[in-house]
C-alpha positions as CSV (number, residue, x, y, z in Angstrom):
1,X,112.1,68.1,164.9
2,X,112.6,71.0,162.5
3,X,111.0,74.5,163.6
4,X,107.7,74.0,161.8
5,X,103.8,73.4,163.0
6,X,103.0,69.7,162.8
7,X,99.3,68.8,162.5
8,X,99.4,65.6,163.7
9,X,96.8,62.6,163.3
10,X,96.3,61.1,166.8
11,X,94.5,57.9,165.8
12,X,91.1,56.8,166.6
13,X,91.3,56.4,170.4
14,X,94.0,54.0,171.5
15,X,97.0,55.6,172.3
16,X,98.8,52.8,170.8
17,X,97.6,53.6,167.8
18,X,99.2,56.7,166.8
19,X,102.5,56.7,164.2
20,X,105.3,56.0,165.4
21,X,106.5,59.5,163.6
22,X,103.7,61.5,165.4
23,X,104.1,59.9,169.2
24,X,107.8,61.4,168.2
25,X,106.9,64.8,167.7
26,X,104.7,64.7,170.2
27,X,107.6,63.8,173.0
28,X,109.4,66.7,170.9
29,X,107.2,69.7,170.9
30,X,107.2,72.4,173.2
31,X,103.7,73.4,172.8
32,X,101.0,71.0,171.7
33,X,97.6,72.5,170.7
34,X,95.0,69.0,171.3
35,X,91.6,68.1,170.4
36,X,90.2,67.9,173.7
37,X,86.4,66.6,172.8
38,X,88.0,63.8,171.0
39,X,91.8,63.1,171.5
40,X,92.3,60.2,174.2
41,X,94.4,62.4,177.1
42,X,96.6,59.7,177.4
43,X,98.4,60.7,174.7
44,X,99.7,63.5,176.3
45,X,101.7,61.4,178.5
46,X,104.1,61.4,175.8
47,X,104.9,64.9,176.1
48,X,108.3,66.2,177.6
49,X,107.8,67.9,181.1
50,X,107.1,71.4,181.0
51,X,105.1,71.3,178.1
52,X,102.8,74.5,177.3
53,X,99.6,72.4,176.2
54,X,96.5,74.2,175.0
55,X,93.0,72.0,174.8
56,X,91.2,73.5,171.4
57,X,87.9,72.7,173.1
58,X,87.1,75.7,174.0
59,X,89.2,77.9,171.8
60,X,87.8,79.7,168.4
61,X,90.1,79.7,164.9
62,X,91.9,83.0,166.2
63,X,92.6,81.5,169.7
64,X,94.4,78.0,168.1
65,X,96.5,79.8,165.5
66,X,97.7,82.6,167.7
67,X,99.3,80.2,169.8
68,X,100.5,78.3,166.8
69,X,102.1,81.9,165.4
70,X,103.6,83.0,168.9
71,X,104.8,79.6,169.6
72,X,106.9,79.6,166.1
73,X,107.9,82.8,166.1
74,X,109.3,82.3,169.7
75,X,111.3,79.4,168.4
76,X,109.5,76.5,170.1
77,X,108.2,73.6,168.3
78,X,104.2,73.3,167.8
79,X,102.4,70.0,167.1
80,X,98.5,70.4,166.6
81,X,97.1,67.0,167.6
82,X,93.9,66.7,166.1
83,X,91.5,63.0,166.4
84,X,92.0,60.4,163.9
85,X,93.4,61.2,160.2
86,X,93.3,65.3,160.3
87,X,92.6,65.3,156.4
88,X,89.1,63.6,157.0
89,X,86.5,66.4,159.2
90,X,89.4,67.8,160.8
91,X,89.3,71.7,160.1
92,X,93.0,72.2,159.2
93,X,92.7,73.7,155.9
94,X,91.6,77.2,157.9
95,X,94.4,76.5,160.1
96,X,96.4,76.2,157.3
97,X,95.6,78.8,155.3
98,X,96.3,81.3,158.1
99,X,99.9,79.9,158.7
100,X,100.6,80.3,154.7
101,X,99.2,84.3,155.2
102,X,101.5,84.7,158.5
103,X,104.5,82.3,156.1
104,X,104.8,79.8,158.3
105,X,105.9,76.4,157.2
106,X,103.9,73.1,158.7
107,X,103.6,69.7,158.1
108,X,100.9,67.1,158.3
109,X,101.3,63.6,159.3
110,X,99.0,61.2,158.8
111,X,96.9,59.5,161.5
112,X,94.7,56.0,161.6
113,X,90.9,56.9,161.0
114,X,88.0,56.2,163.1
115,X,86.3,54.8,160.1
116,X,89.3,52.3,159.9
117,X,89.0,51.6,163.4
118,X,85.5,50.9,163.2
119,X,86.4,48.2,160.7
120,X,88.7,46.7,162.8
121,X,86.1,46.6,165.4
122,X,83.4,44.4,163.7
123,X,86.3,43.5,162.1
124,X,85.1,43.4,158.7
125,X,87.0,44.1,155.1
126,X,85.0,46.8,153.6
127,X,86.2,46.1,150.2
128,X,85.2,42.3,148.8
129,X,85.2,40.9,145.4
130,X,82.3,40.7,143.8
131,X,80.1,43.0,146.4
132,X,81.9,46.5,146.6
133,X,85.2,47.8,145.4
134,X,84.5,51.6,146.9
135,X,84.3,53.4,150.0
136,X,82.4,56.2,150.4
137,X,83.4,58.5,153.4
138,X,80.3,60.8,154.2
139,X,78.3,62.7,156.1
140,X,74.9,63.6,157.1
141,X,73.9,67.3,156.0
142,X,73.7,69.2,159.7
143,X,75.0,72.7,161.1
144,X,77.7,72.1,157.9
145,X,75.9,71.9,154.5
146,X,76.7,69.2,152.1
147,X,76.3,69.6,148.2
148,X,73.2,68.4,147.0
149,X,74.9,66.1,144.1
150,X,76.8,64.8,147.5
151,X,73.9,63.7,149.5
152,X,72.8,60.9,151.6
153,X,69.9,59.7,149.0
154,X,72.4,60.3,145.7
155,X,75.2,58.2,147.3
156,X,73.4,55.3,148.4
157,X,72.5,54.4,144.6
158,X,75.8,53.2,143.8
159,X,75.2,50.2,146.7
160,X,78.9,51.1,147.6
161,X,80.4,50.2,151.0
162,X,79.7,53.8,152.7
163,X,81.1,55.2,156.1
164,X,79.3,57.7,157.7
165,X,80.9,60.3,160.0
166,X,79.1,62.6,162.0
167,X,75.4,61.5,161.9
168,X,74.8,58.6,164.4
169,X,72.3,61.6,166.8
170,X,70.7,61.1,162.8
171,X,70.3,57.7,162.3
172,X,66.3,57.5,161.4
173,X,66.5,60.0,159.4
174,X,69.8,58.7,157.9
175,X,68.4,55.2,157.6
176,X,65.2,56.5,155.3
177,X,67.7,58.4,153.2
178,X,69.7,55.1,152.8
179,X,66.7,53.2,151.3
180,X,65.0,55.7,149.3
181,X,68.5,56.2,147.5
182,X,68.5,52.5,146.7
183,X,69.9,50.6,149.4
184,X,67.4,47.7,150.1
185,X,65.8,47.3,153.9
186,X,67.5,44.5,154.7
187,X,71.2,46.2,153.6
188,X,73.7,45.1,156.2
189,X,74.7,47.9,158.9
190,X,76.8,48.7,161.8
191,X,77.3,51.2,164.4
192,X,80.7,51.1,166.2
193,X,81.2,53.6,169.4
194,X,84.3,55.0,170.5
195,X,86.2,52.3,167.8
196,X,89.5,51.4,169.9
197,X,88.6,52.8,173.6
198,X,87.8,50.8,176.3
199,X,84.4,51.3,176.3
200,X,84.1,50.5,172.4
201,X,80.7,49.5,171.7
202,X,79.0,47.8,168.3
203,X,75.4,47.4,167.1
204,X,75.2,45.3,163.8
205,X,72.2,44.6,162.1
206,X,69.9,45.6,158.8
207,X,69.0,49.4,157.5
208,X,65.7,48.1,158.9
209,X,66.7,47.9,162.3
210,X,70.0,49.5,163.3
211,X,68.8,52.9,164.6
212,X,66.4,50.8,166.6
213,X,69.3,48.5,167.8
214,X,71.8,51.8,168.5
215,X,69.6,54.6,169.8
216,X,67.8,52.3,172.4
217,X,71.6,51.8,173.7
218,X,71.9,55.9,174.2
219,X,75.1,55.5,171.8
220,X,76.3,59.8,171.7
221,X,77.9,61.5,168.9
222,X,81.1,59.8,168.5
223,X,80.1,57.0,166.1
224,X,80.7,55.8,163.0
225,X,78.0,54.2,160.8
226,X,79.2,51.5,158.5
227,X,76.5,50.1,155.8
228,X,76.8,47.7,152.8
229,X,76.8,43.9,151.8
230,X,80.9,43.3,152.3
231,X,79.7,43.7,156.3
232,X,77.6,40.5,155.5
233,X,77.1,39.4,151.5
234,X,79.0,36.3,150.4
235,X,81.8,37.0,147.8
236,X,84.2,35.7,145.9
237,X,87.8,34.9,147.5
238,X,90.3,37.7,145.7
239,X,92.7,36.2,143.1
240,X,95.6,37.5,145.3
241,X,95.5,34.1,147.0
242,X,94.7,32.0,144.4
243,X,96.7,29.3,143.4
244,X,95.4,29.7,140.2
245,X,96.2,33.2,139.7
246,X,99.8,34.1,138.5
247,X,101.3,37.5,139.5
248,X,104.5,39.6,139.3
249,X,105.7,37.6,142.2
250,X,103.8,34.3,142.3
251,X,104.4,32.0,138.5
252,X,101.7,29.7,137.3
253,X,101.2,26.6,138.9
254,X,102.5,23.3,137.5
C-alpha cells in the first residue's frame, strides 16, 4: 500500500461485496476515515488491530481532511471508506480538492453501487433490447439543488430506464413529476431498501401505485427507486446469443 489517501468504494451493504483491491487496503491502512450513516460496520473487521478509525458521521469537511493531512504527513496509510461507488453522491471531489491544495497524492477505487445492487435485488437487467438502452442516475431536487435542464419532469421524457438516489422520503411528489414528464401511469416501478443487507426489502409495482405500496411499509431514506419498462416490458432477446448473429468470436451458422 503506497503512502497515499485511498477513497475507497465499500459496496452497497454486503461486506462481501466490496473489491477485492479495497477489502486489501482496508486490512492495510492505519487510519480509516468511514461512512458511518451508511457503511455496513462489518467491514471494519477487516482492519489490522490498532487501527485509528474515525466515523465521518459526525464530522464536518475540516474535521475528515484534517485527519486525512495529519495521518499522511505522519507516515501512516489513510483509506476513506465511503458507501457504494464514491464517484456517484459521495462528496469526494471537496475532499479532494483539499488534498491537491495541501499536495497530497490519493487514489480512488472503485466500489459496487447501490443502484446496481438494487438491480440485483428485483433482479432485473436494466438495459433490454428494444425497451431502453440508457440509464439515467438521478436525483430528486432537495437541500442540494439540481439544474433545471436536469430535472425530474425533463428526464422522464426520454422513457429511459432511470435510478433515482436520494428521494424515496419524496416519492409522491416524485411519482407526479415522473408522469407529467411523460412516463405513462402504469410505467413499471420498484423500490429496493437497504439492496444487499439482511433486512433488504422490495416494493414493485406501477408509477400509479408504488409510493402507495412503499410509504405504507415506513421504508426510510436509504432507497433506491428504479422505474421503466425493462423492469416489466417484453423485448426482444439481444443478438449476443443468437445463433443467427455472427460476431468477432462466434462465425455464421452452417
Amino acid at each position: 500500500m503506497d503512502n497515499k489517501v485511498y477513497f475507497v468504494g465499500a459496496g452497497p451493504g454486503d461486506p462481501e461485496l466490496i473489491t477485492v483491491k479495497g477489502a486489501k487496503l482496508l486490512s492495510q491502512a492505519q487510519v480509516v476515515i468511514y461512512a458511518g450513516s451508511l457503511v455496513n460496520p462489518a467491514l471494519l473487521d477487516l482492519c489490522l488491530p490498532g487501527t485509528e478509525i474515525h466515523n465521518s458521521a459526525g464530522m464536518n469537511l475540516e474535521e475528515i481532511t484534517g485527519v486525512m493531512i495529519e495521518a499522511y504527513r505522519a507516515g501512516k496509510r489513510v483509506v476513506r471508506l465511503h458507501t457504494g461507488d464514491p464517484s456517484l453522491y459521495g462528496a469526494i471531489q471537496e475532499q479532494i480538492d483539499i488534498l491537491e491544495q495541501q499536495e497530497i497524492p490519493y487514489a480512488a477505487v472503485p466500489g459496487v453501487s447501490s443502484f446496481l445492487a438494487a438491480a440485483a435485488a428485483l433482479p432485473r437487467e436494466l438495459t433490454l433490447p428494444g425497451v431502453s438502452q440508457t440509464v439515467i442516475l438521478t436525483r430528486m431536487e432537495g437541500r442540494t439543488p439540481v439544474p433545471e435542464r436536469e430535472s425530474i419532469r425533463s428526464l422522464a421524457a426520454h422513457r429511459s430506464t432511470m435510478c433515482i438516489f436520494l428521494s424515496v422520503h419524496m416519492l409522491d411528489k416524485l411519482t407526479a413529476e415522473l408522469i407529467t414528464g411523460g412516463y405513462p401511469a402504469n410505467t413499471p416501478a420498484a423500490v429496493v431498501e437497504k439492496a444487499s443487507w439482511p433486512d433488504e426489502r422490495s416494493f414493485t409495482g406501477t408509477l400509479a401505485d408504488i409510493a402507495a405500496k412503499a410509504e405504507g411499509s415506513g421504508v426510510n431514506r436509504t432507497a433506491m427507486i428504479i422505474v421503466g419498462d425493462a423492469l416489466g416490458a417484453g423485448y426482444r432477446p439481444s443478438y449476443l446469443y443468437d445463433a443467427d448473429f455472427a460476431h468477432g468470436f462466434r462465425g455464421e451458422q452452417d
